[in-house]
Structure formats: C-alpha cells, structure tokens
C-alpha positions in Angstrom: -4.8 -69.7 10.9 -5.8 -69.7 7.3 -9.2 -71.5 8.1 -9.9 -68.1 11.0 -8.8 -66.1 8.1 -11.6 -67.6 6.1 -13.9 -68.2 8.7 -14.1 -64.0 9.7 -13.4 -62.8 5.2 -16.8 -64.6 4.9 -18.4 -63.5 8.0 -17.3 -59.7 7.0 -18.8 -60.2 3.3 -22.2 -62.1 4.9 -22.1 -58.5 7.4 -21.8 -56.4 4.1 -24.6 -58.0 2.1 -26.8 -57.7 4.9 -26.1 -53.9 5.1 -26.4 -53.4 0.9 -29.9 -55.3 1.6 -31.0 -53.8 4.9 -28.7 -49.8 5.5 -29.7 -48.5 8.4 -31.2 -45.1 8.7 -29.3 -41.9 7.9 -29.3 -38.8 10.1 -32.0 -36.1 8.6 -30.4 -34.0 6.7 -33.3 -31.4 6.1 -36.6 -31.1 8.7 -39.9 -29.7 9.1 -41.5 -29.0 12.5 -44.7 -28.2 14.1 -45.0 -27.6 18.0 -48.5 -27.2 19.0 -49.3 -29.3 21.7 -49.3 -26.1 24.4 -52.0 -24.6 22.3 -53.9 -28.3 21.7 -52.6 -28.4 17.9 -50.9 -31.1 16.3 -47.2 -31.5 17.5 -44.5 -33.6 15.4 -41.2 -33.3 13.3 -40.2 -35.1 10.4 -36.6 -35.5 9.4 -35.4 -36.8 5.7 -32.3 -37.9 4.1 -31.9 -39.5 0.7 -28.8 -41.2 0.4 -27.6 -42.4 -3.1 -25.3 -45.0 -3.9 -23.0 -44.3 -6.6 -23.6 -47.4 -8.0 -27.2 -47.1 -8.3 -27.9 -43.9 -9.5 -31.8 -44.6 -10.7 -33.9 -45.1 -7.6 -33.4 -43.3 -4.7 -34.2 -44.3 -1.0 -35.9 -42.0 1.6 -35.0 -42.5 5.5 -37.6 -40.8 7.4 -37.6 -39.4 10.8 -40.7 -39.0 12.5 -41.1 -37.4 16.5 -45.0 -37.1 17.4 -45.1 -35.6 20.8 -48.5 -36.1 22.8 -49.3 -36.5 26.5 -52.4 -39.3 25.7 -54.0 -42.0 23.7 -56.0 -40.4 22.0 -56.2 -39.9 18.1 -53.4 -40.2 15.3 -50.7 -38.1 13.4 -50.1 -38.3 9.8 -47.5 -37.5 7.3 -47.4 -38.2 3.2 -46.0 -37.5 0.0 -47.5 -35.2 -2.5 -50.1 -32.1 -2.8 -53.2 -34.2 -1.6 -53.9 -38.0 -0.4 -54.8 -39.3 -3.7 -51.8 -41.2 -4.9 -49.7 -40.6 -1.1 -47.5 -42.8 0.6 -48.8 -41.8 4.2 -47.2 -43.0 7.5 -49.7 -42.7 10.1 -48.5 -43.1 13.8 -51.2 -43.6 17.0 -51.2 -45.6 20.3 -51.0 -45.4 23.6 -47.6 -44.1 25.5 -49.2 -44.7 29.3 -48.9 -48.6 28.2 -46.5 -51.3 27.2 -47.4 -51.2 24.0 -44.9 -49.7 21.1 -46.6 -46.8 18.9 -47.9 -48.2 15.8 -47.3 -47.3 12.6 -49.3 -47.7 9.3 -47.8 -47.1 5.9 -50.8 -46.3 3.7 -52.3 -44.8 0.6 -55.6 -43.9 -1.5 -56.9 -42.7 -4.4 -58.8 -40.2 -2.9 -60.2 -38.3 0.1 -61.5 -41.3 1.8 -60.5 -44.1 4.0 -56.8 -45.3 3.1 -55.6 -48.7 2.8 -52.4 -50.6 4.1 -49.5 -50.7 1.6 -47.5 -53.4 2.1 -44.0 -53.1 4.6 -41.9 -54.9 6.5 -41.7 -54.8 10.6 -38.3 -55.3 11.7 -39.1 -55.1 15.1 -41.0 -58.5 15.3 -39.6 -59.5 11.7 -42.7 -59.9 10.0 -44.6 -59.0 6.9 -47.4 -56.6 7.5 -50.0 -57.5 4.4 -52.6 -55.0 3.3 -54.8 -54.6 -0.1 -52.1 -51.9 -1.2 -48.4 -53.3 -2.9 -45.5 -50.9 -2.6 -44.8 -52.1 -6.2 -41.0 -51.3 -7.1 -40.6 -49.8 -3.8 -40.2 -51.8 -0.2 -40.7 -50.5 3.0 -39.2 -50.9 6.5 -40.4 -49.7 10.0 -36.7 -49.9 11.6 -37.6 -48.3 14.8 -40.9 -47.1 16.7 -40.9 -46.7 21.1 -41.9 -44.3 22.9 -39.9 -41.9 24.8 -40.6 -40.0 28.1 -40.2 -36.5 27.9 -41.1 -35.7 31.7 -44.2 -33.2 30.9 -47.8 -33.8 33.0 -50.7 -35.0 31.5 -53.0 -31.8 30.5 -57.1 -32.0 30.3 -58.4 -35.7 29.5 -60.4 -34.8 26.0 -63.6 -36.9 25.5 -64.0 -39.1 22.9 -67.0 -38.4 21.4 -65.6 -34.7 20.6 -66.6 -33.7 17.2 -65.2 -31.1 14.3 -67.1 -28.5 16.5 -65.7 -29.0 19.7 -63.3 -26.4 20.7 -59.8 -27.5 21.3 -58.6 -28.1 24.7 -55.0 -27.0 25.7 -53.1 -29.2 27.6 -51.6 -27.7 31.2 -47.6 -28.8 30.3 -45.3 -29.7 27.8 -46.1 -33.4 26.2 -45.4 -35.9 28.3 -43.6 -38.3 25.6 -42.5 -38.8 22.0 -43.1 -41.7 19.6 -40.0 -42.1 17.5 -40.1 -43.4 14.6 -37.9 -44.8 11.8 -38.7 -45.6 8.3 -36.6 -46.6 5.2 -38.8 -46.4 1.7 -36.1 -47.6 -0.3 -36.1 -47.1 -4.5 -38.9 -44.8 -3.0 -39.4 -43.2 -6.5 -41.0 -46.3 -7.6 -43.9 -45.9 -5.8 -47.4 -45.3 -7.2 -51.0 -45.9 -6.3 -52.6 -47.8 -8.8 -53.9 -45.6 -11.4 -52.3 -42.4 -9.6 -49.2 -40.9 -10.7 -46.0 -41.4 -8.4 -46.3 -38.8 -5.9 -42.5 -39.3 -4.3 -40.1 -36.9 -6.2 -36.4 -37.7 -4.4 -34.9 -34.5 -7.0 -37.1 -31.8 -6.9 -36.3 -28.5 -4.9 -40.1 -28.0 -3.7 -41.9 -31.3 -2.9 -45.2 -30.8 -1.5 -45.7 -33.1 1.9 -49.0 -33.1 3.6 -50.0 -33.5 7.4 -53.1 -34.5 8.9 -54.1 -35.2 12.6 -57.0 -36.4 14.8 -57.2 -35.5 18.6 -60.5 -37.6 19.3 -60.5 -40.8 18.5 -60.3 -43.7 20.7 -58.2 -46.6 19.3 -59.7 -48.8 22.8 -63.4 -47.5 23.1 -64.8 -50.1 24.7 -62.8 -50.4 28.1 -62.9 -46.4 28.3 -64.4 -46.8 31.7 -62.2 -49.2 32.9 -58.5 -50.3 34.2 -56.4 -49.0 31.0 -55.4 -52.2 29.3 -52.3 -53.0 27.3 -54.2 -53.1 23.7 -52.4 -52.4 20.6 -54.5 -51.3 17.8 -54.1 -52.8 14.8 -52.4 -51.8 11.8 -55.1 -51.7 9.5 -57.8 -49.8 12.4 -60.4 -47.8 10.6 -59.2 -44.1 10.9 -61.5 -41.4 12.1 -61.5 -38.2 9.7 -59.8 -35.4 10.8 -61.1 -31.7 11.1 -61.6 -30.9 7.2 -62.3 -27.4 7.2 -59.6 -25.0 6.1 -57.9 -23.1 9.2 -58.8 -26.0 11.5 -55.9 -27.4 12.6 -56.8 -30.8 11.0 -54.8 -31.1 8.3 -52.1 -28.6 6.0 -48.8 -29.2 4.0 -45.7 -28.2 3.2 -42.7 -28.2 1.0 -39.2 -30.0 1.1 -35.9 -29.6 -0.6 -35.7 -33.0 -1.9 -32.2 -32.3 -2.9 -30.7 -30.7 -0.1 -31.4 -34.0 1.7 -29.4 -36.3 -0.8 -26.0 -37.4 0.8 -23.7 -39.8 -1.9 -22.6 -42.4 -0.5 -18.9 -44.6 -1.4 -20.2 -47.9 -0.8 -23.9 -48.9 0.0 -24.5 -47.7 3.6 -20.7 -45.8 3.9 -21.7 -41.5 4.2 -19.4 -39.4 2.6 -18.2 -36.8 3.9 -20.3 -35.7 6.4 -20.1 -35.4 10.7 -21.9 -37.4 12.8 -24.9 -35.5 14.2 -28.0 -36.5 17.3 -30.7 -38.5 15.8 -32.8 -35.6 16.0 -33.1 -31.6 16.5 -36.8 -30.7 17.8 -35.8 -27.2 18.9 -37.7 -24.2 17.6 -34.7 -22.7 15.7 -34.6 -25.6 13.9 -38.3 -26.4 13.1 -37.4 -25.4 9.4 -34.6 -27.1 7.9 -34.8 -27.4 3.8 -39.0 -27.0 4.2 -40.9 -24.5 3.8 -44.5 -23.4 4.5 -44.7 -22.5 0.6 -43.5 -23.9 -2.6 -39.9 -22.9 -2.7 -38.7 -21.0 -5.9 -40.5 -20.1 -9.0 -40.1 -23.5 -10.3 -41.5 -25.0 -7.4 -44.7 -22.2 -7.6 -44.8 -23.7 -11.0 -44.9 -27.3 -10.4 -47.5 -26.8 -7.3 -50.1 -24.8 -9.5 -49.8 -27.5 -12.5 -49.6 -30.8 -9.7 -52.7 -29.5 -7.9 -55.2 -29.3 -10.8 -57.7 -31.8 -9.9 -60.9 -33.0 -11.2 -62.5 -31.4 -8.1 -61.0 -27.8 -9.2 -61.5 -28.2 -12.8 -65.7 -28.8 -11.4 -65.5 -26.1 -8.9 -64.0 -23.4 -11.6 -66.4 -24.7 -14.5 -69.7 -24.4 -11.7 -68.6 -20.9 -10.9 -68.2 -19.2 -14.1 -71.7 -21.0 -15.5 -73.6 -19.7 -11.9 -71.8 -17.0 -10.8 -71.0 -15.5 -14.6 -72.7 -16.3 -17.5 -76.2 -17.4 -16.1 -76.5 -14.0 -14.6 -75.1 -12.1 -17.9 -77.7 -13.9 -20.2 -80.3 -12.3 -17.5 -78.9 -8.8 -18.1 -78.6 -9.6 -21.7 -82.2 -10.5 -22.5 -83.1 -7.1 -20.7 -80.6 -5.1 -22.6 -81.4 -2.5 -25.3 -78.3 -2.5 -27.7 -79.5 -3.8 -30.7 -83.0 -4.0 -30.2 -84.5 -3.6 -34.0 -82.4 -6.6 -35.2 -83.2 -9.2 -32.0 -79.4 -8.5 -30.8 -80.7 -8.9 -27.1 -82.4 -11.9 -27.5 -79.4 -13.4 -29.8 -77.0 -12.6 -26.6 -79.5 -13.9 -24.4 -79.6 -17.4 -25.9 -76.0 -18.2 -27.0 -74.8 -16.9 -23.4 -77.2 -19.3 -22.0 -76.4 -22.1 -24.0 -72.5 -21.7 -22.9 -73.9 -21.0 -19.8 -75.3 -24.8 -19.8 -72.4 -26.0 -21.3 -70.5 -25.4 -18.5 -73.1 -26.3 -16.0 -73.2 -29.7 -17.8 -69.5 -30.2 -18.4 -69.2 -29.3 -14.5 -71.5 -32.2 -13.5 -70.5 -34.6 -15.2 -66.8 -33.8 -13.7 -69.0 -33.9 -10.2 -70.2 -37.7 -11.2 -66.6 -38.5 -11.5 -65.7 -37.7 -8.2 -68.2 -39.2 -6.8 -68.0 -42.2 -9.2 -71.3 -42.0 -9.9 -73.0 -43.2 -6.8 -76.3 -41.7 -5.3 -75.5 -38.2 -3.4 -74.9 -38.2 0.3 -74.6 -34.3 0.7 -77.1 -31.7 0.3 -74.3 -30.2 -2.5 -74.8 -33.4 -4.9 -78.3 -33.3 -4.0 -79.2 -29.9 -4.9 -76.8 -30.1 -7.9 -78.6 -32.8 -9.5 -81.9 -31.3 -9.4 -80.7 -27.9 -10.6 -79.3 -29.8 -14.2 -82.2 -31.6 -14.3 -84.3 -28.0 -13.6 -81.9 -26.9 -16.6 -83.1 -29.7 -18.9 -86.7 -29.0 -18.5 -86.4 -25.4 -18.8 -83.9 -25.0 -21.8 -86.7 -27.4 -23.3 -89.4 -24.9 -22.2 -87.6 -21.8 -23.6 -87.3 -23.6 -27.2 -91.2 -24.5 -26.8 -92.0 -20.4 -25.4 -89.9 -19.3 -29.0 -92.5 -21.8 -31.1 -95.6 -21.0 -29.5 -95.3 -17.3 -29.5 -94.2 -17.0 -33.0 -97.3 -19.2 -33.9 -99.9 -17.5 -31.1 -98.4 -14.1 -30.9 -98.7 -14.0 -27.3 -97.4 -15.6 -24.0 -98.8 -19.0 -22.5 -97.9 -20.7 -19.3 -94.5 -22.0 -20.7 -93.4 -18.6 -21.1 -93.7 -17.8 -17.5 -92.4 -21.2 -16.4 -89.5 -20.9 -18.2 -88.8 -17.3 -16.3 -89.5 -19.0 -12.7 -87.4 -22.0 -13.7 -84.4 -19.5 -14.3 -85.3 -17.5 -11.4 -84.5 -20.9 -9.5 -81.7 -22.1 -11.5 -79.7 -18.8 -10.9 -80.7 -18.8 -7.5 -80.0 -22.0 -6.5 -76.6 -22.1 -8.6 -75.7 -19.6 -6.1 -76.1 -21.4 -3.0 -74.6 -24.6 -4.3 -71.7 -22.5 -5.4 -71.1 -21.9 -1.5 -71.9 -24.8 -0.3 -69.5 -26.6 -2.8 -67.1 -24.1 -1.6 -67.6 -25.3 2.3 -67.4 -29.1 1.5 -64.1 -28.7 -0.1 -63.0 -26.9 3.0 -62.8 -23.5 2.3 -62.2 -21.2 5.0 -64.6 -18.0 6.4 -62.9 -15.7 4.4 -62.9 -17.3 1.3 -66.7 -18.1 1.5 -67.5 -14.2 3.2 -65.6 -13.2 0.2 -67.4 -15.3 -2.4 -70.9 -14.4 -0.2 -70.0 -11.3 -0.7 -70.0 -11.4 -4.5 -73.2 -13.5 -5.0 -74.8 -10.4 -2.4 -73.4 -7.7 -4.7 -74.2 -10.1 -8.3 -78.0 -10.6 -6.8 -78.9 -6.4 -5.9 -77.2 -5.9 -9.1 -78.9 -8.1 -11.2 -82.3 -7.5 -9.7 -81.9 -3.5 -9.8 -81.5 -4.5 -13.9 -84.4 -5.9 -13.9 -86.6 -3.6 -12.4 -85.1 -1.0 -14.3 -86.1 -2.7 -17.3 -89.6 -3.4 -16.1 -89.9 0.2 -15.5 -89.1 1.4 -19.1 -91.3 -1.6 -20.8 -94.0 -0.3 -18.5 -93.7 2.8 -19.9 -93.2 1.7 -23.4 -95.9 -0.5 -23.6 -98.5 1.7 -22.2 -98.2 1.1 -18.7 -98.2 -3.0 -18.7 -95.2 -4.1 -16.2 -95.1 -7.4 -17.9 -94.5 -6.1 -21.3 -90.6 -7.2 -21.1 -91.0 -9.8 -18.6 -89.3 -12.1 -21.2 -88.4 -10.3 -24.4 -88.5 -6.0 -24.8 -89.6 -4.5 -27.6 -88.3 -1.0 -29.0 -90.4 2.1 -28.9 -91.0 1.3 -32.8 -92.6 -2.3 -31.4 -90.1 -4.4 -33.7 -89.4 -7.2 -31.5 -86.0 -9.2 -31.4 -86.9 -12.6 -30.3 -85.6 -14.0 -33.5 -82.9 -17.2 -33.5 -81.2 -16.0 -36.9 -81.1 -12.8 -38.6 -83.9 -14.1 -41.4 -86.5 -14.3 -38.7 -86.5 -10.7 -37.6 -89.4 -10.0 -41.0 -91.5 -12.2 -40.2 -91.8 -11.6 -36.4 -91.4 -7.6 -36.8 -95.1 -7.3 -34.0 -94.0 -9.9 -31.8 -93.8 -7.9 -29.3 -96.0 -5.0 -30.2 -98.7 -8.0 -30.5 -97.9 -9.1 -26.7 -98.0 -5.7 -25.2 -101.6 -5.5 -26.4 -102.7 -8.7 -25.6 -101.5 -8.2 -22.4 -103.3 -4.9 -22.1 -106.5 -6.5 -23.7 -106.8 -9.2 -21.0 -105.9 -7.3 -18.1 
C-alpha cells in the first residue's frame, strides 16, 4: 500500500510540473471581432487572457484565441502586437480547409514594412521545434491547437489568383464555410523584442494597440491550380504576398485592447481564481467588442498612441511638408514683398526663409535615406526626391553666385535666371512629391483631395503674388516686366538685395542699375 501511495504522490507531482511548464490555455477574457466575409472583407476574432501567477508577478503570459472564418484557400489572416509591424510579434494563419491538412500558423516579426521572418515556437501538435532566423528571446512560444472546423456555409465566387490591389472585391454567396481555430500561449510574453526594436507587448496597459492585416489572393499551391486539389501544406516560413496597402482598403487596420481587463490571478500555476467556466469562444455580433476598441481607450491611451506612433517615416513626412508646402513658397512671397524695401528687408526674409526652408528639405532626406537604409530608389517618390535636393544644391549655389556677380556687374546674367527656373522647379516638384509621399504611405482619397486641395489653393495664390508684383515693377521701372523678376526695387530705386545691413550703401543702384540695363538692351 505504501509503495501505490508513493507510486501515484509522484505521479501527481510529475502531472503538476508538467502543468507549471506547459498551462494550458485560458478562456478569453476580453475579444475583438471582425465579420466581413458576406461583404468579401477579412473575417476573424481574437480572444486574450493574461493569467498571472502569484508567484511570479514580473512576466506575464498571453493565451491567444484566434477564429479566422473563410470558405477557400486562398490568402492569409494576420494578427500582431503594437501600433505598426516594426518590432510585432505577428501570428499569421493560412491554408487550405477543403483538405486534410491542419491550418498553419506562423509566429513572426520585422523591423519594418517588409517581408517578416519566423520567430522561433514550439509545435505541440507534432512536438517539434519550428526554427526561423528570429529568437523569441526571454519569451517562448506554443501553438497548442490549430484544426479546422466546419461551419456548414457554401463556397461563394472562386477569386483568381492573379487578382491585384485593384481588383474589386468579390462577395461570397453564404456564410463561411469553416473556421481555423487557433490556440497560442506566448508565455513571459513581455519579454519579447525584435532586435533593435523596443518590446511592443504591454500585458498592463489599458489601451494596447493590436494590428490586422489580410490577403484574399494569394495562392499557397500555385502550381497544381489547374489540377486535382492536393493535400499540400505550406510551409511555415512561405514568402507572404503583401496585402492591400492603401488606407480604406480592407487590407490592413488595428485596434486597441484592455490589457488589464484580460489578467485573471491565479492560486497556483494553471489553478483560475475565481471565475466560471465559459465556451471556448463567443463569435456573435454582440460580442465582437469585448475590452477592445476601434480607438485608443482613455486619455492616457490617446496619449501613449500619439507618442508610440512617432516614426522616422512621420518625422520625414512632417519635416518635407512644412519645407514644400510652407516655407519654400513664403520665401517666394517674401522676395516679392514690399515691407521694408529701402533697407533690403525683402531680400533678408527671402534668404533666411529659404535657407530654413533647405534645412528642412535636407534634414527630411536624410530621415528618407534611413528608411530606406540607404539603398538605390525603387519608387518614383525616392526618385524624384533625390533629384529635387540635388536641384537644391545646385541652385542655392547659383543664388550665392547671382548675389556676387550682380554686385560686381550691376546687372543680371544667365545664373540669375537659372536660379529662378531652378526654384520654379523645386517648388513645383516638392509639391508633387509631397502627394505622392502621401499615397505610398497609404493615405486615403480624402486625405490626399484634402492635401490637393491645398497645394491647388498655395499654387493660384502664390502665382497671383507674383504677377501682381510683376505688374507694379513694370510700372516702376518704366514699363520692363522683368524689373523684379528676382529682386524689386522701391520707387526711390534703392535696391535691397544686401546679405547684412552694411551692404545696403554700397549697393544703393542695384536695382535702379538693372532696370535700365534691362531697358537698354531690350
């Protein structure tokens, strides 16, 4: 008797150690759901819990739900930690559910918007280690469960493969015809970081931010697509097709999870406290928002969103606009202003508007070299942007050489009106890389129509300036409508295209000197 009593004490402390090193998954406490396969959108939930063990109150495990509804093989579903996918623990689900095959499920992460790599997990389904370039570092992670599940829909329109971002979305004739279900444990999940990113899993914050992403087209078994379906599972580590990356598309979005409304507190590792059993999972509409939220929840999580989402890319776009769409276009009003006229005050605006102007532009693409890392442009956006700063090189040096020459010659040469055509184009061509920067970071129509709309109202503004101030130099300078093409003079001919205030005696008839050797030779 005492040897049973010994045999079963051991096998109930071997049966608790295996549950403190592998606890199965918890019930979600809070959820988040989209449902839009009737309308050919994405279609999944995600359920969370966190439980905590009282005696390990530092890290924090996350036990992750995931129901991705479809009625075909075609393309992949995507959840992840954090505002963007630089530095997020993604799990990526795709396969087949007319085959044998189980759903598959890749654990991933990047340091960017680009392909994402495997992080390591475990597979406790087959019991093996699924290697990638990517280690979970203080973190480990376990796919407990992944099967599909027949939900009795039809199948709705068969979409092509080789549909692009373009391609209008087809809605299906039923309901989804099954579910992958999926279970994942990320346990001392807080301890997770890409290399060189901060950690993007927050296990007690109010207002998380999760993101989704989703591809309808892509064909995980291209090359039998014209025959017998075959049981092929794709592989864990499959190059992913890009989803639809423009803003209102469908293809991607995120929201926001009440980290600590999903935190139970748990007795003994595994043992819940307190709370009622409940079904593995609620995918009803009333319940599609459960501790989540569309937005950032709370002031503090407004807070945290608006400082966590400052990238590199922002810091280029907001630096780009105010050079192109602000102070490029003031230093053109500026140099055709009159305030100040008798002691060079236009000119003096002119240049040190410009030169901040440049500034910017410059501090902006060097930000635009870091995210690219410095390789050769692929889009028309880098490639226009490089030659518009190297346009501003050559024609900030041509506006210092225009100032030398005319105070030596007394009248224009060809660098002054190369220097005006080179910020003709400058401005100009800030403008349209302005938008297009704004459409490759995946702005929507009516950000861009608004933003259109500005440039549109900054261009008639600007140029009605301009004319007006051809028009008076005409008539100031005796009927020449070139007088002011680059500096005007006051009706007492002292010019102002002096760099400091000791200049403005020695170049009183600059301009007085231009208007009539303008009127001489033509």
């Amino acid at each position: 008797m005492a040897t049973i009593r010994l045999f079963l004490s051991t096998l109930l402390l071997l049966s608790s150690a295996q549950a403190q090193i592998s606890p199965a998954p918890k019930p979600p406490k809070v959820q988040y759901c989209r449902f839009g396969h009737s309308t050919g959108d994405i279609d999944f939930c995600m359920g969370l819990s966190i439980p905590r063990s009282v005696s390990n109150q530092s890290n924090h495990d996350l036990h992750i739900s995931l129901s991705v509804r479809r009625s075909e093989g075609l393309g992949w579903t995507a959840v992840g930690t954090g505002p963007y996918m630089a530095g997020s623990l993604m799990f990526i689900v795709y396969g087949d559910p007319l085959t044998t095959k189980r759903p598959v499920v890749s654990i991933r992460s990047v340091d960017g918007h680009h392909q994402p790599q495997v992080v390591e997990f475990l597979d406790e389904m087959t019991g093996q280690t699924v290697t990638g370039p990517l280690s979970p570092g203080g973190a480990t992670l376990r796919v407990v469960k992944a099967e599909w599940v027949r939900l009795g829909g039809r199948p709705g329109h068969e979409r092509r493969h080789e549909e692009d971002e373009h391609t209008p979305k087809n809605e299906p004739t039923g309901p989804p015809t099954h579910a992958a279900r999926v279970e994942v444990v990320c346990e001392a999940c807080n301890l997770f970081s890409f290399p060189g990113q901060k950690g993007s899993v927050h296990p007690t914050s109010s207002s998380m931010p999760w993101i989704w992403a989703w591809n309808e087209r892509q064909d995980f078994n291209p090359e039998n697509k014209d025959e017998k379906r075959e049981d092929k599972e794709p592989k864990v580590d499959v190059k992913l097709h890009m989803h639809r990356h423009h803003a209102n598309s469908g293809g991607f979005g995120g929201f926001w999870v009440d980290m600590a409304a999903a935190a139970t507190t748990t007795q003994n590792d595994g043992d819940e406290v307190g709370t009622e059993e409940k079904k593995w999972f609620d995918e009803t509409k009333e319940n599609e928002r459960i501790g989540t939220s569309e937005n950032p929840m709370g002031v503090g999580g407004w807070l945290d969103y608006a400082v966590g989402t400052w990238s590199v890319a922002k810091a280029h776009g907001v630096l780009m606009g105010l050079a192109f769409m602000g102070l490029f276009p003031l230093g053109v009003v500026f140099m055709r202003s009159n305030g100040g006229r008798a002691n060079g005050g236009p000119f003096k605006r002119h240049w040190r508007v410009q030169m901040l102007a440049s500034m910017l532009a410059f501090g902006g693409a060097v930000l635009g070299g870091v995210i690219s890392r410095w390789r050769m442009p692929k889009t028309v956006h880098q490639w226009l942007g490089a030659a518009i700063v190297g346009v501003m090189v050559v024609q900030s040096i041509l506006g210092w050489r225009h100032h030398m020459t005319f105070l030596r010659l007394k009248r224009r040469t060809w660098i002054s009106h190369v220097h005006i055509a080179l910020g003709r184009v400058i401005v100009l061509g800030g403008w349209v890389n302005v938008m297009l920067g704004l459409l490759l970071s995946g702005k929507g129509f009516v950000g861009l129509g608004l933003v259109g709309a500005l440039v549109l109202m900054e261009a008639i503004f600007v140029t009605c300036w301009v004319w007006r101030a051809q028009k008076k130099a005409a008539a100031i300078g005796g009927g020449s409508s070139e007088g002011l093409a680059l500096m005007p003079v006051s009706s007492a001919g002292t010019d102002y295209f002096a760099i400091s205030d000791e200049d403005d005696d020695d170049d009183d008839m600059e301009g007085v000197l231009m208007h009539k050797n303008e009127e001489i030779g033509g």
